[in-house]
C-alpha positions in Angstrom: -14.4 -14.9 107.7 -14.9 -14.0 104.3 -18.8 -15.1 103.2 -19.7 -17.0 99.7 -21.7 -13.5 97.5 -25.3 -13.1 98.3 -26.7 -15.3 95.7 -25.4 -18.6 96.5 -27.7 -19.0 99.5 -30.5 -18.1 97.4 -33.4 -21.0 97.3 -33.1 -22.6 94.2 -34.9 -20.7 91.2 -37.0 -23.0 89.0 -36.5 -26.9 88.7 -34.3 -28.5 86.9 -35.3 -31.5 84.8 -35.0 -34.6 86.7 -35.1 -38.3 86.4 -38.1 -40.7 85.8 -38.7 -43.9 87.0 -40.8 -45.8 85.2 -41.0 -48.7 88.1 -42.0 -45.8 90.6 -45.5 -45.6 88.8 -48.4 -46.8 90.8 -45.9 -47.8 93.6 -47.8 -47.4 96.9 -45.7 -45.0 98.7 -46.0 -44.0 102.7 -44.2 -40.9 103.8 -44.2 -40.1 107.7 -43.7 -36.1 108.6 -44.6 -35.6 105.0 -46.6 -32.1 105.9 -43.6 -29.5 105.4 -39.8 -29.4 104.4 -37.9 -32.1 103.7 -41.1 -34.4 104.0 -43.4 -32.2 101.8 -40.4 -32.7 98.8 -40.7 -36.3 99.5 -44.3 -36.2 98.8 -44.0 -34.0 96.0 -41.2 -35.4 94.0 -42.7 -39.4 94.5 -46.6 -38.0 93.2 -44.9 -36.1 90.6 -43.3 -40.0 89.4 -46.9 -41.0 89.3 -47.0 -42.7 92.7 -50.0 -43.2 95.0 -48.9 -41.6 97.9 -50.2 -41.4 101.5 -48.3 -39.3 104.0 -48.7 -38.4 108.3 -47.8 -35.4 110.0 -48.9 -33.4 113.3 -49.1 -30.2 110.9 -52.6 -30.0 109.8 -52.8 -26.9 107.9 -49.7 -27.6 106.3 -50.6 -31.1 105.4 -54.1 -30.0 104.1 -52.2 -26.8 101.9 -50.2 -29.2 100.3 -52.6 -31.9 99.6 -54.6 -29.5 97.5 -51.2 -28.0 95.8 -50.4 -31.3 94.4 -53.6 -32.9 93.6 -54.6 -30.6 90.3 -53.3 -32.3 87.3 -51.6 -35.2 89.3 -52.4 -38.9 88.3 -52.8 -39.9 92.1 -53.6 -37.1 94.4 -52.1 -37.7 97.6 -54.2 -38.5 101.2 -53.2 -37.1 104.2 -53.5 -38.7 107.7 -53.1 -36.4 110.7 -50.7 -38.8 113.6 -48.5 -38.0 116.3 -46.0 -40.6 116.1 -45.1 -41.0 119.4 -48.3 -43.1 120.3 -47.8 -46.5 118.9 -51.5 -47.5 119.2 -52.4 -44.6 116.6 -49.5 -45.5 114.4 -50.5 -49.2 114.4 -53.9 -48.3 113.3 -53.1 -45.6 110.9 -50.8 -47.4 109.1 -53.6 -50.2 108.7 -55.5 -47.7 107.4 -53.3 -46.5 104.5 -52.3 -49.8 103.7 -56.2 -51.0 103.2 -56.5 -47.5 101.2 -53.6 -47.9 99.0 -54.2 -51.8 98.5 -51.0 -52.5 99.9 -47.3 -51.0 100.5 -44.0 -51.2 98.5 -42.0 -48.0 99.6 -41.9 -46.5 103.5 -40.1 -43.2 103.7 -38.9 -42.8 107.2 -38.9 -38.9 107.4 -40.5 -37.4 110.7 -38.2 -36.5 113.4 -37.9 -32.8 115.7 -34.1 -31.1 116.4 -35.5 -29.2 118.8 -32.1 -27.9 120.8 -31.5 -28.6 124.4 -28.4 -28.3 126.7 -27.3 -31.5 129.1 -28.4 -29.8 132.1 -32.1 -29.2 130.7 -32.7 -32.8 130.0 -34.8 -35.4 132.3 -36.0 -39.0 131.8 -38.8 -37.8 130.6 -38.0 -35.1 128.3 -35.0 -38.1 127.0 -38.3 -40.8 126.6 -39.7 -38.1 124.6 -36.9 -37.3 122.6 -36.4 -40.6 121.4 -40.2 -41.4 120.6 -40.1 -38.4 118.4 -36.9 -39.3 116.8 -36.5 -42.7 116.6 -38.7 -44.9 118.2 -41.5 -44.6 115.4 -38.6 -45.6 113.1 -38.9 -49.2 114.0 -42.9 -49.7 114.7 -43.1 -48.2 111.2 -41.2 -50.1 109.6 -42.7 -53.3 111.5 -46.1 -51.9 109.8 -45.4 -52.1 106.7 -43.3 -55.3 106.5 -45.9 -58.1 106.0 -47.3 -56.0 103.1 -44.0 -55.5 101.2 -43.6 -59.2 102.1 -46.8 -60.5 100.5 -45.6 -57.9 97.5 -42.5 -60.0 96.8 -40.7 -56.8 98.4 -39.8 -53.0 98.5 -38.3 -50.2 100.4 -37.5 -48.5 103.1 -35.3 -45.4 103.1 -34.6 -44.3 107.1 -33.6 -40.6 107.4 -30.1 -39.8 109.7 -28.6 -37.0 109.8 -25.1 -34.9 109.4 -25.4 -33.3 112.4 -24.0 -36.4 114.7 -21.2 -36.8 112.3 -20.4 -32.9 113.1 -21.0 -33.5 116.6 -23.2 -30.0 116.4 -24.1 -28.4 119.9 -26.9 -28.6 121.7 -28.8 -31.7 119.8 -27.4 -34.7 121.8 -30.8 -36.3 122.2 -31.5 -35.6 118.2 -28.2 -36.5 117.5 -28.4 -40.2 119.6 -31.7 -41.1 117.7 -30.3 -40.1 114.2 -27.0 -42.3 115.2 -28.9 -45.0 116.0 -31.0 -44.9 113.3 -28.2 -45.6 110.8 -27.5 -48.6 113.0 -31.3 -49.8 113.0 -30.6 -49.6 108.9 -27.9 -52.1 108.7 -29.9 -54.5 111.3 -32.9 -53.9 109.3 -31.3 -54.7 105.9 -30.0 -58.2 107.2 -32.7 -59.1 108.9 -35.2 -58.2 105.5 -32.7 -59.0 102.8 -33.9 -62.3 102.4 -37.6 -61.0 101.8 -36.4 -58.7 98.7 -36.9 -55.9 101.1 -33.8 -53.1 101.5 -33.4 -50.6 103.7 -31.3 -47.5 103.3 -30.9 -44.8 104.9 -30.0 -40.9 103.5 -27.7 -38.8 105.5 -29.0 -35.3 104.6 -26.7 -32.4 105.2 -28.0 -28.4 106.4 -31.1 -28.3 104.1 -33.3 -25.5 103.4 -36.5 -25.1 105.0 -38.6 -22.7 106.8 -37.8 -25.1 110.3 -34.0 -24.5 109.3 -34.1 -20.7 108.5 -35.4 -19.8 112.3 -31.8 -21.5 113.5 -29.8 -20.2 111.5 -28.3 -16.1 110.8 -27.6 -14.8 107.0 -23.9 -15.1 108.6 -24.6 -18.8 109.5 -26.0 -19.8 106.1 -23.5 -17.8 104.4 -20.4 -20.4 107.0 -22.9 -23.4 106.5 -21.8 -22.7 102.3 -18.2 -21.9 103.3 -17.5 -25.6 104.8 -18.9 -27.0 102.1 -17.4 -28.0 99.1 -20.3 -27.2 96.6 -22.1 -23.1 96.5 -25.5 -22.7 97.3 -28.0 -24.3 99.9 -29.8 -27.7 99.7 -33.2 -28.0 98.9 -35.9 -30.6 99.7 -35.8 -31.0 96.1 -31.9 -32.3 96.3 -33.0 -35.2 99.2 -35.7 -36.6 96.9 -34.0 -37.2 94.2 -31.6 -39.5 96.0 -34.9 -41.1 98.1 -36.1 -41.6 94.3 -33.6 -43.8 93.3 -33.3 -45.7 96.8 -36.8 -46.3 96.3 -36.9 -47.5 92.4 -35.8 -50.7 90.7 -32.3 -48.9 89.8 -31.3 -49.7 93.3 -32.4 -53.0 93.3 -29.1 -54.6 94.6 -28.8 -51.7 97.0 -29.6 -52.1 100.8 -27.6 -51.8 103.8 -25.8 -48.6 103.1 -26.2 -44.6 103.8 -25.9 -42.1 101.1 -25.1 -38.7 102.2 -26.6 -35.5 100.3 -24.8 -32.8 102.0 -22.7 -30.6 99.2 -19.5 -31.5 100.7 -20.0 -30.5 104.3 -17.1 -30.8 107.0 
């Protein structure tokens, strides 16, 4: 195997000028495993659009760093809600709770999920129920919160999170891997079933991104073969999964709904 040169798995220096969207100002945005990674860009990129944005996670420390990173010089400065997911009783009234505090709902961003990596033998019933609370039970409940808002708004949007790594058929994340597939199909029901209430529902099918969570899996050598099968140099950032979660989310994809959108350089 011959590896891509050093630099090309080097975080991305700097940002590059993205888009605004005007019609993402003020929009009431609720991000779930919004505390670090992929989430944290999600929370970032929407405040930065001038967004009021409240976001869960089980990562308090995190959650609380990046509350007070964004909130200097920020039109609305996000809230944080601590939740574990998994208990449906806490995500009912949480979600009530940011909904009362933003006035209402027009954007869910379905984020929160664990790849923890397991072997068939290792798992049981109960580490499979708790598997798929983590990953994809909480998909539906809240999504369920946050639909008679967006209804009584006249609509908005919710962009579900898959993932590559079913579509690779990667080892050791079959329970990971059954959620995120099922997920995608929860999107399409979800879209059919909403359409009719100007709500869409989309779902972004992220390839081998970046993040601190990432970087403990993964060898120099493995980043460097993650680059190799891809068509595109260099190693997605949070920053490359919001943007597409930006327009999903704004009035440029009004008459989109139904559909995944892969950001994922290339990867096979």
């Amino acid at each position: 195997m011959i590896y891509p040169k050093n630099d090309v798995l080097q975080k991305t220096a700097g940002r590059h000028e993205g888009a605004v969207y005007p019609s993402l100002r003020n929009k009431r945005v609720i991000v779930t495993g919004g505390g670090s990674g992929i989430g944290a860009g999600l929370v970032e990129a929407f405040v930065a659009q001038g967004a009021k944005v409240a976001f869960v996670d089980v990562a308090r420390a995190d959650s609380l760093a990046l509350v007070e990173r964004l909130s200097g010089g920020a039109d609305h400065a996000p809230s944080f809600h601590p939740l574990d997911l998994t208990d449906l009783d806490a995500l009912k009234a949480t979600f009530t709770a940011m909904i009362d505090q933003l006035d209402g709902v027009d954007i869910l961003l379905n984020n929160a999920a664990n790849d923890d990596r397991h072997t068939v033998d290792e798992v049981t019933a109960d580490y499979w129920d708790q598997r798929m609370n983590v990953n994809l039970r909480h998909v539906f409940f809240a999504a369920q919160a946050v639909v008679p808002s967006m209804k009584a708004a006249g609509g908005g949007a919710i962009v579900n999170f898959g993932s590559i790594s079913w579509h690779l058929a990667l080892k050791e994340l079959i329970l990971y891997q059954t959620a995120k597939a099922a997920i995608e199909g929860m999107t399409r029901s979800l879209a059919r079933d909403l359409g009719r209430d100007n709500i869409r529902v989309n779902a972004i099918v992220p390839g081998n991104v970046q993040t601190p969570r990432q970087e403990k899996w993964y060898t120099p050598e493995g980043e460097a073969e993650i680059v190799e099968a891809q068509c595109l140099d260099g190693r997605i950032q949070p920053s490359d999964i919001a943007a597409m979660a930006l327009f999903l989310a704004s009035d440029d994809a009004r008459m989109c709904t139904g559909h995944n959108y892969w950001v994922d350089a290339g990867w096979r």
